[in-house]
N, C-alpha and C positions, 0 to 999 in steps of 0.2 A: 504494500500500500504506500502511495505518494502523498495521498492528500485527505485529513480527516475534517469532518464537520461537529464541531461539540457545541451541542447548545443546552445553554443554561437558564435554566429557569430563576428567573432573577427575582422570587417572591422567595425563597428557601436559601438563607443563607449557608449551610453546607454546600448548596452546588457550587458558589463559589468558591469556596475553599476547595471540595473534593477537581473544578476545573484546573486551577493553578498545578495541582498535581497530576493528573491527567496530558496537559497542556507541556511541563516538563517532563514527564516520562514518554511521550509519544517523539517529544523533541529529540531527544538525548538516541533513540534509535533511526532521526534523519528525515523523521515524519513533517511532511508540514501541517501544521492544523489553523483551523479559521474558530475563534470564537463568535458565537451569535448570541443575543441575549433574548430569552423569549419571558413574554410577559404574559402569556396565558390566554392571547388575542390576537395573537400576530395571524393575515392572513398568507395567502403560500407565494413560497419563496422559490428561488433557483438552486436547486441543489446540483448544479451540473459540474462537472468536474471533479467531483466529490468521489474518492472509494468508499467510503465510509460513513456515518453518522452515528456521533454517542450521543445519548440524551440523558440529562442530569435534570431529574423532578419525580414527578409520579405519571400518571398513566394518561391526563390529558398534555404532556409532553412527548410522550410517544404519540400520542394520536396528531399533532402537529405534526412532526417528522413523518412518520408514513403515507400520509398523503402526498408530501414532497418526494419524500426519499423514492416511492414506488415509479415514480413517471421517469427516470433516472434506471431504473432498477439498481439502486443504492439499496444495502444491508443496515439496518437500524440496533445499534447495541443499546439497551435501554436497561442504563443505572435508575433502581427505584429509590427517589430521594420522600415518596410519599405515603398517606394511607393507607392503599387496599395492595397496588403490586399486581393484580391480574397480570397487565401488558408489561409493565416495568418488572422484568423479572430476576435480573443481575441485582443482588445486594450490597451496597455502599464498601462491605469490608470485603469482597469479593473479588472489588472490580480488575484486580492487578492480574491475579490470574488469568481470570475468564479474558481480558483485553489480550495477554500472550497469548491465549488459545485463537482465539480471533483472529491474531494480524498475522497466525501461522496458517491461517484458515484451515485449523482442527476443530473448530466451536461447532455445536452442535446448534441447526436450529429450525423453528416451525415457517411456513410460510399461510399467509393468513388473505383469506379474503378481502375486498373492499367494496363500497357501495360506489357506486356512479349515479348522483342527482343530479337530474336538469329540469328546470321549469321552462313550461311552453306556455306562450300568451300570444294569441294571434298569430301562433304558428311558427313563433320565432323563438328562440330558445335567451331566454335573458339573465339564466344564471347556472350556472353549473357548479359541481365539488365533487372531492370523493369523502370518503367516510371510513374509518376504520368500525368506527364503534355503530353507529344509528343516524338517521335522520328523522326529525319531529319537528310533525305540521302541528300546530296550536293557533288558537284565538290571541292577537296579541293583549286583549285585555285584561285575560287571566280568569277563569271562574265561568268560563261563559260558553255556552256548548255552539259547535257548529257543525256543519253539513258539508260530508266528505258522501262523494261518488267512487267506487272503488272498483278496479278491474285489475284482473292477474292474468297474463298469457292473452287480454284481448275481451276477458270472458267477465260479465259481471262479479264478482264478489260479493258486496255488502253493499249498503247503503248505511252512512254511518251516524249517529246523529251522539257525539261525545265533546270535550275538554282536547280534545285533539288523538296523535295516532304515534303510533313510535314502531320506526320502522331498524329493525336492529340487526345486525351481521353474528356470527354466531362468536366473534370475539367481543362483542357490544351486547350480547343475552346477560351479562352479567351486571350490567351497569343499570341507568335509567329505567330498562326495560323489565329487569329483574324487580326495581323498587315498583312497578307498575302492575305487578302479578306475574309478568312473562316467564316460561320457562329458563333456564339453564342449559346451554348445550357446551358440547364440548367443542372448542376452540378452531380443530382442524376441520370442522363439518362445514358444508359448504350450504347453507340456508339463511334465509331470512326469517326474523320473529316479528309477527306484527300483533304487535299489542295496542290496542284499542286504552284510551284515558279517558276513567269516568264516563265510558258509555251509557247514553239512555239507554239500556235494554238490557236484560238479564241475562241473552244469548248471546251477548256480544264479549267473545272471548279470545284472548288471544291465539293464535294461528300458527304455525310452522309451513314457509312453504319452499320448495327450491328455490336457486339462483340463479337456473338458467332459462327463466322466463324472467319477464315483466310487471311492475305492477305500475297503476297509474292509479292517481290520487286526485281525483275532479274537484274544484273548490265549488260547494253547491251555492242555494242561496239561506242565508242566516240571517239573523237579528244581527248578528257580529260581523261586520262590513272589513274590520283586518286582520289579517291572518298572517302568519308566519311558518317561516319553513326556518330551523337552524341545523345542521350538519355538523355532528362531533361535541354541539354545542357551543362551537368556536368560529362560525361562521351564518349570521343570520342575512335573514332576506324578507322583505316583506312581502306576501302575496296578495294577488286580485281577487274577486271572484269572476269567474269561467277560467282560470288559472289553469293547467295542469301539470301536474306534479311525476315526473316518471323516472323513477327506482331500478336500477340492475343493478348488476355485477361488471366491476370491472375486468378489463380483460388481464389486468397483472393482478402476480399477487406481491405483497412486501416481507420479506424475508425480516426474522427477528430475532436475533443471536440470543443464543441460551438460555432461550424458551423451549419449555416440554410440558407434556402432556400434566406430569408429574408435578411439576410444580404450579402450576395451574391446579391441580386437586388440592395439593398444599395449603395455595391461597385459600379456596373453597374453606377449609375446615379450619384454618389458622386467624383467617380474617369475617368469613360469614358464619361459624360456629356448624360447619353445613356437616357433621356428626353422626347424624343419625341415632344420637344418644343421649340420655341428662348430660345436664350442667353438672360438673365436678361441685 
């Protein structure tokens, strides 16, 4: 490797500190590296020329990076400087190792799906993004139910009448979509979860469906005139109504050093208590 991208989440003082050392040990082997400072907002960047990306934060700093890193097809090493660690799964006292296994490229690691959102208005396409984790339509008002027309593969679905919709990658089942009711799936599966928020209707339950169809997300008509679409969480957009909203699979997937199966159940039962047993 010539050239690395470390980005640091500049709300967690550890990453800076753990950067300077990073930053010197990549040096000292001839490496060059570029620091970036991410603030938890930053929209996407150029990661061209890059072998590399380390990310220093928690799990919505991988989800910045992958969406860059992927279009590149850049490898994402992701130091967890945060709460849960699903995506961020290298450990702070870790990282010296796993980064020698890395740049010998001995590291083991998963390669993960991504979402592809684009919105159509009058046929023209006015916003687009990828997603590691989910995309979510909402009422910008908050509280307030609105009217989604919904199609998979072309074919009606549902008519939705909720608080909005959460549409999640099966690295993204664990996040938002989990707090929402949605299942858990495991990491390497190649699906979408679409969980329904605060749905009027009793039947209206979240869904498992493949990624190699389509979904579209019609903005109906509402009492609630704005709507919002945010991807990742870190990228919003306001919508129309006759908006349409359409969801795939990207055709890359983003590579993420020394992530496993394994440590993902870890997290499971380490961070969600997910047991299957009392409380000690």
């Amino acid at each position: 490797m010539k050239k690395v991208l470390v980005i640091v989440n500049i709300s967690k003082d550890e990453s800076l500190t753990l950067a300077e050392k990073i930053d010197s040990f990549l040096k000292n082997k001839g490496i060059q590296t570029v620091l970036y400072d991410f603030d938890g907002f930053a929209g996407n960047v150029s990661f061209s020329g890059y072998d590399l990306a380390v990310t220093l934060g928690g799990d919505g700093t991988v989800l910045f990076a992958a969406r860059n890193a992927v279009r590149e097809n850049i490898p994402v090493f992701p130091v967890n400087l945060g709460q849960f660690g699903f995506i961020a799964s290298v450990q702070p006292e870790n990282w010296n190792p796993s980064l020698e296994q890395a740049l010998r490229g001995e590291a083991v690691f998963e390669e993960r799906s991504l979402l592809s959102v684009r919105v159509l208005r009058d046929g023209l396409c006015v916003y687009s993004s990828l997603g590691l984790n989910d995309a979510v339509i909402f009422g910008e008002r908050g509280a307030s139910t609105i009217s989604l027309d919904v199609n998979y593969d072309g074919r009606p679905l549902c008519k939705l009448k909720s608080d909005g919709v959460i549409i999640a990658t099966s690295t993204g089942s664990t996040a938002y979509s989990a707090a929402a009711g949605g299942p858990i799936l495991s990491p390497t599966l190649d699906a979408f979860v679409f969980t329904p928020v605060n749905a009027f209707s009793l039947s209206s339950r979240p869904i498992v469906l493949g990624m190699d169809r389509e979904l579209e997300i019609f903005m109906g008509k509402s009492r609630v005139r704005e709507y919002g679409v945010t991807v990742d969480g870190q990228e919003p957009f306001s919508l129309e109504y006759g908006d349409r909203v359409v969801v795939s699979r990207f055709e890359k997937n983003v590579r993420l050093l020394c992530a496993t199966e394994e440590k993902f159940y870890g997290a499971l039962r380490s961070k969600l208590n997910w047991s299957g047993g009392p409380y000690a």
